[in-house]
N, CA and C atoms as an extended XYZ file, in Angstrom:
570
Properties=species:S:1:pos:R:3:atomname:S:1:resname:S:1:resid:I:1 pbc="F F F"
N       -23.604        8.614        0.437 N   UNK     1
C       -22.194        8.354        0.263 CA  UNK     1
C       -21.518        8.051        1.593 C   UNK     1
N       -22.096        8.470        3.109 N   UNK     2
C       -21.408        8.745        4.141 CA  UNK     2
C       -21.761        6.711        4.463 C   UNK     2
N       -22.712        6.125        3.951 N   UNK     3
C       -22.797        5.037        4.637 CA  UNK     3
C       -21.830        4.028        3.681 C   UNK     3
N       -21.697        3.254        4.383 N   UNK     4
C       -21.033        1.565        4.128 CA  UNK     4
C       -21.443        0.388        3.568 C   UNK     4
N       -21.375        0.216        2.338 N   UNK     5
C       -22.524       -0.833        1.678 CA  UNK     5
C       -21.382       -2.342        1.526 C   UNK     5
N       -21.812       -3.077        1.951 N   UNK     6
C       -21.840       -4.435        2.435 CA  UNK     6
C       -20.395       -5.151        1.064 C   UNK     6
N       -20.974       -5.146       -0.197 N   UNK     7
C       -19.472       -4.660       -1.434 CA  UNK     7
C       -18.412       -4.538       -1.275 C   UNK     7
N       -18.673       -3.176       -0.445 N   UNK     8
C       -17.446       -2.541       -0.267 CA  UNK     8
C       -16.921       -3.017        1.066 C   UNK     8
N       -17.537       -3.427        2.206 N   UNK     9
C       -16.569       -4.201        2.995 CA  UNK     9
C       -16.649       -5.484        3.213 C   UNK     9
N       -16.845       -6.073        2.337 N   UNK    10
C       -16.618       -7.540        1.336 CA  UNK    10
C       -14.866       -7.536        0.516 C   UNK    10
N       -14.977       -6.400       -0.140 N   UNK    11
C       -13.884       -6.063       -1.114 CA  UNK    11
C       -12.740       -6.080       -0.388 C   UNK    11
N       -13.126       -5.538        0.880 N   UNK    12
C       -12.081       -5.092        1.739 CA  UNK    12
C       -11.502       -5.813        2.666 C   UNK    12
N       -12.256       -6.584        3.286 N   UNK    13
C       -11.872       -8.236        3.226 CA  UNK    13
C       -11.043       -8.771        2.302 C   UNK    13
N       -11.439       -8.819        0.900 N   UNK    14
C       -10.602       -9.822       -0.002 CA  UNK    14
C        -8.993       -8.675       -0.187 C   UNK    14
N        -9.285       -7.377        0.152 N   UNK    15
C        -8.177       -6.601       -0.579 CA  UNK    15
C        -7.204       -7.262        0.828 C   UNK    15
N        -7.567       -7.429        2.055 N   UNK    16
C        -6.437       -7.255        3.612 CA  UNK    16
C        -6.268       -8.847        3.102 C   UNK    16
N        -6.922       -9.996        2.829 N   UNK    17
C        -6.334      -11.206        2.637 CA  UNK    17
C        -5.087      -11.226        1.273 C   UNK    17
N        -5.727      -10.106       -0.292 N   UNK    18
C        -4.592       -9.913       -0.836 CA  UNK    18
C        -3.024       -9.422       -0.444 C   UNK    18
N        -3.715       -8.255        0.079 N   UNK    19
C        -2.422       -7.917        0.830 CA  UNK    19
C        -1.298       -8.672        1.954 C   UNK    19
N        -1.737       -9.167        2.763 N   UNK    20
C        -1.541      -10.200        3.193 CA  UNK    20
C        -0.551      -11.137        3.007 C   UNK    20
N        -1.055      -11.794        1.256 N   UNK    21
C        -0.479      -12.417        0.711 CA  UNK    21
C         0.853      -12.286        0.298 C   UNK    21
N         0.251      -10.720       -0.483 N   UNK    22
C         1.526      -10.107       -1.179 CA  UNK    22
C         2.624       -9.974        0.007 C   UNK    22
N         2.122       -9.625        1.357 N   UNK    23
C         3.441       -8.895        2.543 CA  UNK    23
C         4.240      -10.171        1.935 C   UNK    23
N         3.563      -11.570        2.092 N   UNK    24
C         4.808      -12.537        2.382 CA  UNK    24
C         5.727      -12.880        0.552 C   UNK    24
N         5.639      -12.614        0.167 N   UNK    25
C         6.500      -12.428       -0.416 CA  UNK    25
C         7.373      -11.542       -0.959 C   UNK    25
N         8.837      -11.853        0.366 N   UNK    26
C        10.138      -11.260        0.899 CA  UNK    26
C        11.358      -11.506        0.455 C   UNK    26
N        12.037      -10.972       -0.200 N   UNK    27
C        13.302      -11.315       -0.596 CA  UNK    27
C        14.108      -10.422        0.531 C   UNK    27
N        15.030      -10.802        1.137 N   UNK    28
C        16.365      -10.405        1.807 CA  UNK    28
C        17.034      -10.126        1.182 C   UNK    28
N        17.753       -8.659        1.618 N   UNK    29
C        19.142       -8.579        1.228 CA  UNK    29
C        20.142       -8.099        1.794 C   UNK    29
N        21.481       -9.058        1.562 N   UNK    30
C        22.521       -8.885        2.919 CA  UNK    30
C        23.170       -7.781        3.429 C   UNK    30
N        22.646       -6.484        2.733 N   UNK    31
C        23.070       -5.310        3.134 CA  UNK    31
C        22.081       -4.237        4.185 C   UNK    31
N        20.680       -4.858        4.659 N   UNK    32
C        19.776       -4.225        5.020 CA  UNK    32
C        18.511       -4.913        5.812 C   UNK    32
N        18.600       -4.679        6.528 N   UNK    33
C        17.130       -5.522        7.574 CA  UNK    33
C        15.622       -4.972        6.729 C   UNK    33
N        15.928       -4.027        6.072 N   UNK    34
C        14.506       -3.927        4.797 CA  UNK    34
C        14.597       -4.794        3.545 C   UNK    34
N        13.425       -5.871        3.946 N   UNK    35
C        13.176       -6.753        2.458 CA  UNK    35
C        13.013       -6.094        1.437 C   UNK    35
N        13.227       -6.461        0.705 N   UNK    36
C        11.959       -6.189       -0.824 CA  UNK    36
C        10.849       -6.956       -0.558 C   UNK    36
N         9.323       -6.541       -0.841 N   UNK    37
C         8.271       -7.117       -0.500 CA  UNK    37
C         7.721       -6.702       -1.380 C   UNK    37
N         6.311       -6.895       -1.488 N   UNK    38
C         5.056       -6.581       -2.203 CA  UNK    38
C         4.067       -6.120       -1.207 C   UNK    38
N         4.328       -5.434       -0.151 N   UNK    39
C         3.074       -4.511        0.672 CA  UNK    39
C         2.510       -3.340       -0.126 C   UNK    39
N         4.230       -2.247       -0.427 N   UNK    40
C         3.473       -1.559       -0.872 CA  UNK    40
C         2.590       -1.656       -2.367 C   UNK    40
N         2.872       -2.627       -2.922 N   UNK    41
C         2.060       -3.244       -4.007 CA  UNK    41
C         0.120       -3.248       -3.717 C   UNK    41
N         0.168       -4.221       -2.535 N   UNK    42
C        -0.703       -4.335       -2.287 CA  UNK    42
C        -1.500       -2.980       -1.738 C   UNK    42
N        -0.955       -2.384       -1.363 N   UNK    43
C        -1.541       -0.786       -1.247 CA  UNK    43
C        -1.818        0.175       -2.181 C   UNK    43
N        -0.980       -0.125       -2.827 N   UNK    44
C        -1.306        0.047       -4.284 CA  UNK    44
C        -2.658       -0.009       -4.918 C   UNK    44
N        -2.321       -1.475       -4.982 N   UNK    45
C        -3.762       -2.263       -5.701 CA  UNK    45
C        -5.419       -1.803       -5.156 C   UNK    45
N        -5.382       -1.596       -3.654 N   UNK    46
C        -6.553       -1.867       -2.548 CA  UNK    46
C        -6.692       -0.292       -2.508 C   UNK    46
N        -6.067        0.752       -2.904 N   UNK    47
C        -6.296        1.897       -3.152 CA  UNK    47
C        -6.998        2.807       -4.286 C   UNK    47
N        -6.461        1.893       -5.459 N   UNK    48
C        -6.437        2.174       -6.707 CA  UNK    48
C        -7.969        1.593       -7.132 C   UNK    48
N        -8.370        0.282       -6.789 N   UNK    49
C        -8.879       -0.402       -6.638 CA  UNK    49
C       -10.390       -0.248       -6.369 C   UNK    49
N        -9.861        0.098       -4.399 N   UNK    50
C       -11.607        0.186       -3.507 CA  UNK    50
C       -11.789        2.101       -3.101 C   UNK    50
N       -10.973        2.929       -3.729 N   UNK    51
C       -11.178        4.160       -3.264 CA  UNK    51
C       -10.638        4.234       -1.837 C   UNK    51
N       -10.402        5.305       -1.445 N   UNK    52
C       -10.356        5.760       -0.012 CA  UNK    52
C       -10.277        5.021        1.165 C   UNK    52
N       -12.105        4.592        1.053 N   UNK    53
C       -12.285        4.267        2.440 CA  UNK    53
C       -12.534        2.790        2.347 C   UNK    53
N       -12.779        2.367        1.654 N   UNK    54
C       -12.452        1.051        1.023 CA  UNK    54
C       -11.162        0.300        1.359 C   UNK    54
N       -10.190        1.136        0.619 N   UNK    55
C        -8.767        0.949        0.558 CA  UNK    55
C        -8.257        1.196        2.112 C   UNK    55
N        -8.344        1.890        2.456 N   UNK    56
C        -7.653        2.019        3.866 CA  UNK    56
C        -8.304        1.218        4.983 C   UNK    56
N       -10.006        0.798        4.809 N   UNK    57
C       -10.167       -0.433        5.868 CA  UNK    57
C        -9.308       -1.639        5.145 C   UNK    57
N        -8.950       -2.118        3.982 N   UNK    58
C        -8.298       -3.493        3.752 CA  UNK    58
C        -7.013       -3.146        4.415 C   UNK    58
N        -6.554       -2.202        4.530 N   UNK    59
C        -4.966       -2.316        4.368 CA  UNK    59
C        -4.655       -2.137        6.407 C   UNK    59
N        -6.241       -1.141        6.677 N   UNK    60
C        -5.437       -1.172        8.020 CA  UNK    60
C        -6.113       -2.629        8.701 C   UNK    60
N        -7.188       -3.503        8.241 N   UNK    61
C        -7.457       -4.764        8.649 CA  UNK    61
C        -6.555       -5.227        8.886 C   UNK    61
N        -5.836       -5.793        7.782 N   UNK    62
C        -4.274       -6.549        7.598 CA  UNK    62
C        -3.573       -6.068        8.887 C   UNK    62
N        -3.090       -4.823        8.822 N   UNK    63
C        -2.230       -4.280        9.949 CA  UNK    63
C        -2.486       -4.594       11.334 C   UNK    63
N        -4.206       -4.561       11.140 N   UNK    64
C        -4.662       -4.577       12.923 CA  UNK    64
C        -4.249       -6.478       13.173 C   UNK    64
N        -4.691       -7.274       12.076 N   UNK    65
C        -4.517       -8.526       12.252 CA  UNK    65
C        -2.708       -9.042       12.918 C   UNK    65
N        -2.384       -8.236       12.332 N   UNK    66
C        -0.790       -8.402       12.684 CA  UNK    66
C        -0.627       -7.854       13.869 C   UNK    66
N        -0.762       -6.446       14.469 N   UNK    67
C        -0.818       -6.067       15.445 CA  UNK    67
C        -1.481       -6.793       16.763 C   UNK    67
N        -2.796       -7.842       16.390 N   UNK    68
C        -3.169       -8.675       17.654 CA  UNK    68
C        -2.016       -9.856       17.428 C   UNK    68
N        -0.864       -9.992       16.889 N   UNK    69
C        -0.131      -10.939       17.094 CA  UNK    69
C        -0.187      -12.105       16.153 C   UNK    69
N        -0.825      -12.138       14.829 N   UNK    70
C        -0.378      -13.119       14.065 CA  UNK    70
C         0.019      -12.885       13.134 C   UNK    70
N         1.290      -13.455       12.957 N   UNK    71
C         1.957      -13.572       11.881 CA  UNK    71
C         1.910      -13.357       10.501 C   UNK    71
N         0.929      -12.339       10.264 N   UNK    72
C         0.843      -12.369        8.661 CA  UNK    72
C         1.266      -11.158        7.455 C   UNK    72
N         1.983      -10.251        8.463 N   UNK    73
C         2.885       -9.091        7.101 CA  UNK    73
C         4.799      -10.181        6.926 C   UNK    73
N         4.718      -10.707        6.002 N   UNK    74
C         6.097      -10.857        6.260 CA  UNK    74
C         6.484      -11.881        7.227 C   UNK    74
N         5.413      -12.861        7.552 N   UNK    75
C         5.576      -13.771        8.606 CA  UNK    75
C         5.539      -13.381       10.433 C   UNK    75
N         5.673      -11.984        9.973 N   UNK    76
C         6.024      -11.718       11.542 CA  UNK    76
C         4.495      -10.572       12.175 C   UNK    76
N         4.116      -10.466       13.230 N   UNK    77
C         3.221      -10.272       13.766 CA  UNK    77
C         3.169       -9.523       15.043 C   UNK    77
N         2.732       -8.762       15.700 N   UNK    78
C         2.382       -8.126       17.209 CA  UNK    78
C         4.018       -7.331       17.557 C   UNK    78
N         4.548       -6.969       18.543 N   UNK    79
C         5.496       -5.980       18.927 CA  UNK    79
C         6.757       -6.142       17.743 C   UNK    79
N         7.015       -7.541       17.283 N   UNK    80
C         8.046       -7.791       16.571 CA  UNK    80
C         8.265       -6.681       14.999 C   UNK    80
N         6.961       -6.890       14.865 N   UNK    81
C         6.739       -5.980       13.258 CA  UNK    81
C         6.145       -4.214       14.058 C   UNK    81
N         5.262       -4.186       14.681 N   UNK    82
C         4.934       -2.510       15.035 CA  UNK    82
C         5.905       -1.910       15.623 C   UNK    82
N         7.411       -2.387       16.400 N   UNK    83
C         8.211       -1.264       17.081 CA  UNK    83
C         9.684       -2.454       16.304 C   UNK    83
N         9.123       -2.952       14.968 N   UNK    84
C        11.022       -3.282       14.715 CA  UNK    84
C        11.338       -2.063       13.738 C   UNK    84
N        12.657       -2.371       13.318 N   UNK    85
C        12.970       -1.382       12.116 CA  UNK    85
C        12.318       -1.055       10.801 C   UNK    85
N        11.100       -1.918       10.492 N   UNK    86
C        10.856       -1.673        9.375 CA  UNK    86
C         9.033       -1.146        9.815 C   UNK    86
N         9.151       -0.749       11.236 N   UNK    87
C         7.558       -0.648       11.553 CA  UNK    87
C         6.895        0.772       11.117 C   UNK    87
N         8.053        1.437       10.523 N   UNK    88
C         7.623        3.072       10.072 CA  UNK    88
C         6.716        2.675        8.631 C   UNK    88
N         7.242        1.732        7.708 N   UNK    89
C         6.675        1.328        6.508 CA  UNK    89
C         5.016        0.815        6.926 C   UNK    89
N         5.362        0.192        7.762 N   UNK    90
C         3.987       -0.589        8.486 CA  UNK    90
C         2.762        0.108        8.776 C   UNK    90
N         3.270        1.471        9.638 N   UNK    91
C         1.975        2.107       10.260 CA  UNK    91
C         1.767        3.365        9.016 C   UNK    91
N         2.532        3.792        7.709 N   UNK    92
C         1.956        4.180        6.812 CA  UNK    92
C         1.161        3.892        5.802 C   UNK    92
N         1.369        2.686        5.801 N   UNK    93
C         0.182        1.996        4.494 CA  UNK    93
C        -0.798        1.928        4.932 C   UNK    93
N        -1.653        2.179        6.073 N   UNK    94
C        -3.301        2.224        5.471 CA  UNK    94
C        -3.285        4.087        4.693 C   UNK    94
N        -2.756        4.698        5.313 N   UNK    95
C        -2.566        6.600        5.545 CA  UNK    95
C        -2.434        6.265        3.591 C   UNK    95
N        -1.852        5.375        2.977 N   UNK    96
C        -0.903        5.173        1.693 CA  UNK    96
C        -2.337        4.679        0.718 C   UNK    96
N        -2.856        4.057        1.185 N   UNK    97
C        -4.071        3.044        0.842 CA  UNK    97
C        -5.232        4.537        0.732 C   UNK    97
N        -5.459        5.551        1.745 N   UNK    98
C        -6.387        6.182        1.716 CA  UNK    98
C        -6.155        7.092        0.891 C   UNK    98
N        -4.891        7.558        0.488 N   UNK    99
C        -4.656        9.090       -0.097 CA  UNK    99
C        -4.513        8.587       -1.522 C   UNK    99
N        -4.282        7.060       -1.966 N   UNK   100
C        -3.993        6.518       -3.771 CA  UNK   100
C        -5.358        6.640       -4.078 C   UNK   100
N        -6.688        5.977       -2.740 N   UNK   101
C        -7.965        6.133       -3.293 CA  UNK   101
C        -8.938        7.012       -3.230 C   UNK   101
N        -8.476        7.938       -2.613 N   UNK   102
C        -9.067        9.464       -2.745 CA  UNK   102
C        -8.970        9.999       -3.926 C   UNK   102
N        -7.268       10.284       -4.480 N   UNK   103
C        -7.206       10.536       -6.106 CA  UNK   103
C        -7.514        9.810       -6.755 C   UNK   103
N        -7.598        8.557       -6.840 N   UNK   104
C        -8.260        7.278       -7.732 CA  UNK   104
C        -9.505        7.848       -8.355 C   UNK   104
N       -10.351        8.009       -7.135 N   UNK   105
C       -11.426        8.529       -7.394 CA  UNK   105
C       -11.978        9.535       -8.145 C   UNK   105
N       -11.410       10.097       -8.397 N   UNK   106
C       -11.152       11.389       -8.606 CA  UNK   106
C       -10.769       11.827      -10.381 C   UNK   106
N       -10.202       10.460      -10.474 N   UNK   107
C        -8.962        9.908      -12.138 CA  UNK   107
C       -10.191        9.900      -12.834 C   UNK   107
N       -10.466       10.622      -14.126 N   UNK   108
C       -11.536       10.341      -15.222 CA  UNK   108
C       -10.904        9.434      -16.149 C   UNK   108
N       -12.042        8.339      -16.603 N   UNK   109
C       -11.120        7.297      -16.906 CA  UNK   109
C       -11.344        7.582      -18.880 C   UNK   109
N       -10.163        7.940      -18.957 N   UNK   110
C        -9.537        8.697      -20.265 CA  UNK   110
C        -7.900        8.459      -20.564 C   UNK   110
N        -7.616        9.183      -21.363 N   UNK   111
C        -6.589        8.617      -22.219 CA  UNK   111
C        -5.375        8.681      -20.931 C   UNK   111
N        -5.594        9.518      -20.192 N   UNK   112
C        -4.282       10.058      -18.786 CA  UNK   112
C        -4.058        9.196      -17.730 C   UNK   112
N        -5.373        8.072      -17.717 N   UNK   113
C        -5.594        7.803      -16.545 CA  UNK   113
C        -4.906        6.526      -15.985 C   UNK   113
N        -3.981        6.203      -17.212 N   UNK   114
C        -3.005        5.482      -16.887 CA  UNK   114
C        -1.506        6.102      -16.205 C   UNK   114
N        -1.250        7.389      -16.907 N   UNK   115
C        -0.397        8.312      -16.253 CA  UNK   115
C        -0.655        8.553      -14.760 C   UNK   115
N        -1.640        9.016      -14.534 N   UNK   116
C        -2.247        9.886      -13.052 CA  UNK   116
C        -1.723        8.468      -12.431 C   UNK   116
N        -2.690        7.606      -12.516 N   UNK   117
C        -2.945        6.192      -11.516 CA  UNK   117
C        -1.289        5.878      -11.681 C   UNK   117
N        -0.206        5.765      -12.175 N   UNK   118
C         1.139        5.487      -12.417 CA  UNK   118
C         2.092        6.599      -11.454 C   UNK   118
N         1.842        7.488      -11.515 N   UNK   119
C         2.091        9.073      -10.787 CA  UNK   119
C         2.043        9.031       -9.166 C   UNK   119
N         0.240        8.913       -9.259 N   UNK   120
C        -0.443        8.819       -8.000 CA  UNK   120
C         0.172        7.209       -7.117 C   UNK   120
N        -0.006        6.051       -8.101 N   UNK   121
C         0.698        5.167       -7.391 CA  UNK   121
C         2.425        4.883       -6.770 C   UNK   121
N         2.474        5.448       -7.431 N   UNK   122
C         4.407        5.774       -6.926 CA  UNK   122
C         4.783        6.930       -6.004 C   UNK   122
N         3.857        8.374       -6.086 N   UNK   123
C         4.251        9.143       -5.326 CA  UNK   123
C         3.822        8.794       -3.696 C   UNK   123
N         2.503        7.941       -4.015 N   UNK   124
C         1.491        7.733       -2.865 CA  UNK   124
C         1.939        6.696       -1.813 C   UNK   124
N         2.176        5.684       -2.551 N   UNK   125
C         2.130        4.325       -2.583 CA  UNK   125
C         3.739        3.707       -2.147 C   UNK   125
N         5.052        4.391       -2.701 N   UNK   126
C         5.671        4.259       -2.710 CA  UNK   126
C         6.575        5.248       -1.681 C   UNK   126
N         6.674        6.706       -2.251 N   UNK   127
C         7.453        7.885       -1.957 CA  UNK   127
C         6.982        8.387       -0.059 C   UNK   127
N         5.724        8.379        0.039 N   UNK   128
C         4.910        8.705        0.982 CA  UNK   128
C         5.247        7.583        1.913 C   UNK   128
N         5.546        6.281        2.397 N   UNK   129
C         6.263        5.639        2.915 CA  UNK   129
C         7.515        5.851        3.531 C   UNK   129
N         7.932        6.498        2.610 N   UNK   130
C        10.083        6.452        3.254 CA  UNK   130
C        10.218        7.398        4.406 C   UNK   130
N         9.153        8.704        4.117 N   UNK   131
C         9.734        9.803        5.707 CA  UNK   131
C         9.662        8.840        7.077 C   UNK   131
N         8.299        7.535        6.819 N   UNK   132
C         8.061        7.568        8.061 CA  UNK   132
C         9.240        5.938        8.270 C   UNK   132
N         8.815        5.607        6.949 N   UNK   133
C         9.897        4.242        7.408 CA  UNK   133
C        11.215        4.333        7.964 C   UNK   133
N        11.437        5.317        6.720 N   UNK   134
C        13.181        5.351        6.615 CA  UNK   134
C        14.229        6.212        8.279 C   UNK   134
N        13.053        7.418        8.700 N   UNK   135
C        13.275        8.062        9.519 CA  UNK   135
C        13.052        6.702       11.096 C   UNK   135
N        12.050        6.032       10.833 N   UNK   136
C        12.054        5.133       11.985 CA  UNK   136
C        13.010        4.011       11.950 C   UNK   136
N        13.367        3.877       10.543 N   UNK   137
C        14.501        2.639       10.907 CA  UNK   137
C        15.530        2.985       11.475 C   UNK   137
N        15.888        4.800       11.190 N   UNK   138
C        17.386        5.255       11.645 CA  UNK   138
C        17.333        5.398       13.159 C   UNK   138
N        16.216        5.640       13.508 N   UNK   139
C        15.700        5.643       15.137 CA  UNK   139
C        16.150        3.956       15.801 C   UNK   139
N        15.652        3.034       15.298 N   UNK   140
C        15.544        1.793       15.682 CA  UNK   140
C        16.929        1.250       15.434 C   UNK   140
N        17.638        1.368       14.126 N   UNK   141
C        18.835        0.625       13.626 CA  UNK   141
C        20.190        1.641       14.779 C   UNK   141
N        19.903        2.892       14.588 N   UNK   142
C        20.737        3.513       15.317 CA  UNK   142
C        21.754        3.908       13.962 C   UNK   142
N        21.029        4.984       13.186 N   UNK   143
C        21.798        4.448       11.768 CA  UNK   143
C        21.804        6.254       11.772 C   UNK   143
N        22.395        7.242       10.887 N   UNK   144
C        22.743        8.115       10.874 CA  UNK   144
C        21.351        8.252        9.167 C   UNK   144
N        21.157        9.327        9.251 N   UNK   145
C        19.730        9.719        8.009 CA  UNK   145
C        20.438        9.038        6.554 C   UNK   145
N        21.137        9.611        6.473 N   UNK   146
C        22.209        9.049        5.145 CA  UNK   146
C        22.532        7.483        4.698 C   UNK   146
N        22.717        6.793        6.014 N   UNK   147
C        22.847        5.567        5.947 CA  UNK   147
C        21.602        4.933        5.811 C   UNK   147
N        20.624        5.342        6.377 N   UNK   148
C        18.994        4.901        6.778 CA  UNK   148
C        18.625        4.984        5.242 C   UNK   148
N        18.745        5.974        4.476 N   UNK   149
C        18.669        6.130        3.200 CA  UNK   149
C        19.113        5.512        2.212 C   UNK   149
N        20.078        5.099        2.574 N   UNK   150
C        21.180        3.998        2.079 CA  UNK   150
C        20.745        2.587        1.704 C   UNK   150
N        20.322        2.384        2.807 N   UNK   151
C        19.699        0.943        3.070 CA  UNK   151
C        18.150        0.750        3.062 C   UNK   151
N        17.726        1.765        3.621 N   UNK   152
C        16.071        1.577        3.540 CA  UNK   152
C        15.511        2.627        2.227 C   UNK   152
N        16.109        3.098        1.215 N   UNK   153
C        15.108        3.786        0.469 CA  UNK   153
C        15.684        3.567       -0.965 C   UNK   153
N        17.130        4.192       -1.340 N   UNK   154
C        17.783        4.015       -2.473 CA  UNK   154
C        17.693        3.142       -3.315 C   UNK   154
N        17.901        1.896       -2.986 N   UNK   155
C        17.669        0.439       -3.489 CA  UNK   155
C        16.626        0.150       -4.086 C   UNK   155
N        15.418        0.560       -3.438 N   UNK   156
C        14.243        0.260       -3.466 CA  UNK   156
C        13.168        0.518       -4.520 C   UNK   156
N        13.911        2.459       -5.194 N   UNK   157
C        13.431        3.011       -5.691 CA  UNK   157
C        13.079        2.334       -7.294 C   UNK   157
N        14.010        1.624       -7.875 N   UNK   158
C        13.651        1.133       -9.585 CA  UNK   158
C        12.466        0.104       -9.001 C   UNK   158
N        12.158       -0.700       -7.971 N   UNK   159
C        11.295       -1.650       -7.817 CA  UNK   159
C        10.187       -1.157       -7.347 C   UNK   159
N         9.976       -0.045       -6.612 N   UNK   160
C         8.989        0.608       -6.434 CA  UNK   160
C         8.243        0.956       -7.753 C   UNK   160
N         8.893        1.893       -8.601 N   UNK   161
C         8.532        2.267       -9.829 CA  UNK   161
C         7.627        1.182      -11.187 C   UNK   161
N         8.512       -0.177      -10.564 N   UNK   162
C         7.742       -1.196      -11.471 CA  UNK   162
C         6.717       -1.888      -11.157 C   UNK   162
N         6.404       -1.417       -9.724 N   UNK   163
C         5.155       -1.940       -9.141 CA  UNK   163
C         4.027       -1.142       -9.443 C   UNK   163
N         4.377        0.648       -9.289 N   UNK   164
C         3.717        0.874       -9.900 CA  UNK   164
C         3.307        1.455      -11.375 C   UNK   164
N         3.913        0.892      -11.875 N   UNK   165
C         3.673        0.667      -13.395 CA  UNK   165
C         2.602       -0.184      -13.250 C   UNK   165
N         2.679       -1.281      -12.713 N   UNK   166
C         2.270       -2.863      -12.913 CA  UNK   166
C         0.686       -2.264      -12.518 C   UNK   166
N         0.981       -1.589      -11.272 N   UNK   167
C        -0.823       -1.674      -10.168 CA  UNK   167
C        -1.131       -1.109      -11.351 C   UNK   167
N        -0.813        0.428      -12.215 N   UNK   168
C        -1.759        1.406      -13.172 CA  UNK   168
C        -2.264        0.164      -14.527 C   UNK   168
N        -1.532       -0.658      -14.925 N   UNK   169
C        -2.402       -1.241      -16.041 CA  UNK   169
C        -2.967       -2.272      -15.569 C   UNK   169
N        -2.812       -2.434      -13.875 N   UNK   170
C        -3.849       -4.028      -13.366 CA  UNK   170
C        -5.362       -3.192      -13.604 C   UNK   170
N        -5.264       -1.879      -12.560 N   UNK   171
C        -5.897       -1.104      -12.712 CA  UNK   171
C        -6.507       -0.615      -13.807 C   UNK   171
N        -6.152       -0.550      -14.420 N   UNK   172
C        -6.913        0.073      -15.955 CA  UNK   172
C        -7.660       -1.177      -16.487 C   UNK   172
N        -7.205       -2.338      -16.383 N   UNK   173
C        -7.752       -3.338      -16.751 CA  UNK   173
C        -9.261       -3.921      -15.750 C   UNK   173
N        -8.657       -3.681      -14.505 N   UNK   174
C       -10.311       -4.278      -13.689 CA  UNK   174
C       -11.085       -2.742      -13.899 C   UNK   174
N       -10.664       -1.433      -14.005 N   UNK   175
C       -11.817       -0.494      -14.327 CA  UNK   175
C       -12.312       -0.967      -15.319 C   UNK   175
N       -12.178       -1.094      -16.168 N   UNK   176
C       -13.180       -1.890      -17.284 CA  UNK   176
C       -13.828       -2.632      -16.997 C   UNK   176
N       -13.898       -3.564      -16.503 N   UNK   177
C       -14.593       -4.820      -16.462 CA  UNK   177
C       -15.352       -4.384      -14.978 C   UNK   177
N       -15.263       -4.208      -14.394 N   UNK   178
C       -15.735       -3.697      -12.696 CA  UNK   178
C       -15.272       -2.217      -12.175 C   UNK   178
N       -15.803       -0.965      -12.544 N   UNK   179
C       -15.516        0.197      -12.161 CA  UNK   179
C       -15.873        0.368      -10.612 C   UNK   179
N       -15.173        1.264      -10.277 N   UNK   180
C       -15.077        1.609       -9.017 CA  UNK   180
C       -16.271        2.058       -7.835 C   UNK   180
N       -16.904        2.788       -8.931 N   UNK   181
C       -18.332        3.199       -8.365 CA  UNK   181
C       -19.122        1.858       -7.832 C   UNK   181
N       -19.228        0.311       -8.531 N   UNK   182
C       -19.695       -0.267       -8.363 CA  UNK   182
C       -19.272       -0.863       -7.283 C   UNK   182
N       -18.172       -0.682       -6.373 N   UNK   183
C       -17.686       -0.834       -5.530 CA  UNK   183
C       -17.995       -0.515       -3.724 C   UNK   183
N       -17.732        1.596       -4.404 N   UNK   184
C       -17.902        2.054       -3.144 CA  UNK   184
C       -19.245        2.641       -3.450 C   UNK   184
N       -20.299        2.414       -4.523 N   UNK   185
C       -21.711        2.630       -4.115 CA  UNK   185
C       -21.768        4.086       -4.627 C   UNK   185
N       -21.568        3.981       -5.023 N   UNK   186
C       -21.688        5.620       -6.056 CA  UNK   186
C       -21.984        5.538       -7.456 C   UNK   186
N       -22.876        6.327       -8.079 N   UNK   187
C       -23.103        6.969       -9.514 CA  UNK   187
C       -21.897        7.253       -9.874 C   UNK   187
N       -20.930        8.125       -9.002 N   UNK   188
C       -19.746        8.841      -10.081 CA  UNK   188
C       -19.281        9.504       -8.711 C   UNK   188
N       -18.093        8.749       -8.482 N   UNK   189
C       -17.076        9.102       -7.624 CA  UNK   189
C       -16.466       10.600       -7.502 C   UNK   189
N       -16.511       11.250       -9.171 N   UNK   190
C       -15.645       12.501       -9.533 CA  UNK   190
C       -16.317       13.959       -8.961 C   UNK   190
């Protein structure tokens, strides 16, 4: 279990190019330097998805790719995205990616396991994000906790929720057809 089978960082590849994808699509809104995006979606997915360690090399790939300076969370890339206001969201999603596919793993796939994976994806995926985002934007914006909250978390929350709705039945749907084990190289993850 401790080794790395070739699958799984194949998968993880395709999960940091998904993700990727998803960063760039950004809606603005004129009350807040935090987009609406699809990252944490994609963390979601690459968690739920590749397990653990799986999930957290796609998601921190992506990150490191941005961090050497190209442009690809959100268009923006290297000091601009790791020390702007929204870089607290940034350096939690692989941490977001590892802890959805630890319990993933874990989910017996039964009548609940649309609940758990729905639960696990919103508390994980979503909730587990804001201390570090929301607290670093108020650092960066110069914004008082309340306001930081205001703008970087409140808003956010009904769209968070429908993402992960969305990841638990993408999810339920590729466990069927391609379970997880076959992934990260295991008999039985549980």
């Amino acid at each position: 279990m401790n080794n790395w089978n070739i699958r799984g960082l194949v998968f993880s590849a395709l999960f940091a190019a998904i993700f990727l994808a998803l960063s760039n699509v950004v809606i603005h809104l004129p009350f807040t330097t935090v987009p609406i995006s699809l990252i944490n979606f994609g963390t979601m997915l690459a968690g739920s998805i590749l397990g653990a360690r799986y999930g957290f090399l796609a998601v921190l790939l992506a990150v490191v790719l941005a961090a050497a300076g190209l442009p690809v969370i959100g268009g923006k890339g290297g000091l601009t995205l790791l020390l702007g206001p929204t870089a607290g969201f940034v350096w939690a999603a692989p941490f977001s990616a590892l802890l959805i596919g630890w319990i993933a793993q874990r989910i017996q796939h039964g009548k609940l396991a649309y609940l758990q994976l729905l639960l696990t994806n919103f508390l994980l995926g979503s909730l587990f994000l804001y201390p570090s985002g929301v607290s670093w934007l108020a650092y960066k914006a110069h914004l008082p906790l309340a306001k930081a909250l205001a703008v970087g978390m409140w808003p956010f929350l009904p769209g968070d929720f429908l993402k992960a709705l969305v990841t638990a039945a993408v999810v339920i749907a590729v466990w069927r057809v391609y379970p997880m084990e076959r992934i990260i190289g295991t008999e039985s993850a549980k």
